[in-house]
C-alpha positions in Angstrom: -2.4 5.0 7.3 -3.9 3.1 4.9 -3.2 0.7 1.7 -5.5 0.5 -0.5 -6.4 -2.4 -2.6 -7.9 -1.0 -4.9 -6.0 -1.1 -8.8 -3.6 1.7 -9.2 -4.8 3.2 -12.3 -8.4 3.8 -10.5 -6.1 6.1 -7.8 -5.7 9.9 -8.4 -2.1 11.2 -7.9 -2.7 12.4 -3.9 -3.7 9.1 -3.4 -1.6 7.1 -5.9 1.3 8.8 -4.3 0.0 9.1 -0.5 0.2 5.3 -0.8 3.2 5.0 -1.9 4.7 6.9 1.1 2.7 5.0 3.7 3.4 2.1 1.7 7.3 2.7 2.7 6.5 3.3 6.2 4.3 0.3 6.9 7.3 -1.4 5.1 9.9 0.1 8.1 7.6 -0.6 10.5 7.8 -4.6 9.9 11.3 -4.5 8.5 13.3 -2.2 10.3 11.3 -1.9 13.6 10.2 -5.1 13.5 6.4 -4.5 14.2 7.7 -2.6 17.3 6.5 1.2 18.1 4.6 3.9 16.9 2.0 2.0 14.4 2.7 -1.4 14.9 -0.9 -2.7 16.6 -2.4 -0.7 13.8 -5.2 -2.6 11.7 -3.3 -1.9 8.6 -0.2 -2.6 9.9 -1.5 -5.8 11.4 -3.1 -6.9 8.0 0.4 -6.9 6.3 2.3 -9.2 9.2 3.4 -12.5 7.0 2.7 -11.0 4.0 5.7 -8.9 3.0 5.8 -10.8 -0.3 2.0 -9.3 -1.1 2.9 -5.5 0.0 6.0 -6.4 -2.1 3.8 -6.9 -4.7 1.4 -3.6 -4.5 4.8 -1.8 -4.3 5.4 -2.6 -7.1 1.7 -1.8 -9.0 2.3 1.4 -7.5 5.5 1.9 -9.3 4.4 0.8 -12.4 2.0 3.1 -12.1 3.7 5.6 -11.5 6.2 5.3 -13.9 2.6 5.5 -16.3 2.1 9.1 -15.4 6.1 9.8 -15.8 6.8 9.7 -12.1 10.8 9.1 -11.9 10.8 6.3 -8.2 13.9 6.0 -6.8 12.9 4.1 -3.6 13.1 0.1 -4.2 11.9 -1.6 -1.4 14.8 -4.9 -0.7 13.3 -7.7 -2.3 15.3 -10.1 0.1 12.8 -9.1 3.1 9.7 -9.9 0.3 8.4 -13.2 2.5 5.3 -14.6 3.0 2.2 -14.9 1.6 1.8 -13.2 -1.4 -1.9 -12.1 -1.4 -3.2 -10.2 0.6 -6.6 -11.5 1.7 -7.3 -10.0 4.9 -9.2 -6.8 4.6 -9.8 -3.6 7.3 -12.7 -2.2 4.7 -13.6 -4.6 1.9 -12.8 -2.9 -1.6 -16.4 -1.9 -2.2 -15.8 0.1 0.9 -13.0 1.3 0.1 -14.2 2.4 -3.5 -17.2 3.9 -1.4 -14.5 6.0 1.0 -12.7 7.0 -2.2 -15.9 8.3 -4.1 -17.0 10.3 -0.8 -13.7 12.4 -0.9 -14.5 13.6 -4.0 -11.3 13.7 -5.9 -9.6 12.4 -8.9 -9.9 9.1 -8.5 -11.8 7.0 -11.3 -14.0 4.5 -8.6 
């Protein structure tokens, strides 16, 4: 599972769109489940607790993103639930790492 924070454009499609679906199951997993089960004492998971407004927030990059390269996104997260802080600045690889983990995969992406 992981959320990048890196800006969407830089993403290629797997993982612009990989991120969106983990993005909606982190979102379950503090919404729905309440941080209970499966992937709940996860780093990334952890990261996002108190800061459904700022996951809220990259959803919502992603879509526009998306929407960029004529995806059609039919999966609105509820923006009632959006609470908390809205920045994320807590990190489980800082974004030089992470552009470092995207380059070493060797896709798409423009890092």
């Amino acid at each position: 599972m992981r959320i990048w924070d890196i800006e969407p454009k830089h993403l290629c499609q797997k993982h612009l769109l990989g991120e969106h679906r983990e993005l909606h199951g982190l979102w379950n997993i503090l919404t729905i489940h309440k941080g209970k089960g499966g992937y709940s004492r996860h780093p990334e998971t952890l990261r996002w607790k108190g800061k459904l407004k700022a996951l809220f927030l990259r959803h919502e990059k992603l879509v526009k993103e998306m929407e960029k390269r004529n995806y059609k996104h039919n999966s609105p997260l509820n923006k009632k639930l959006a609470k908390g802080k809205s920045i994320q600045d807590k990190f489980v690889n800082t974004i030089n790492e992470q552009g470092l983990i995207l380059k070493n995969k060797k896709c798409q992406c423009k890092i």
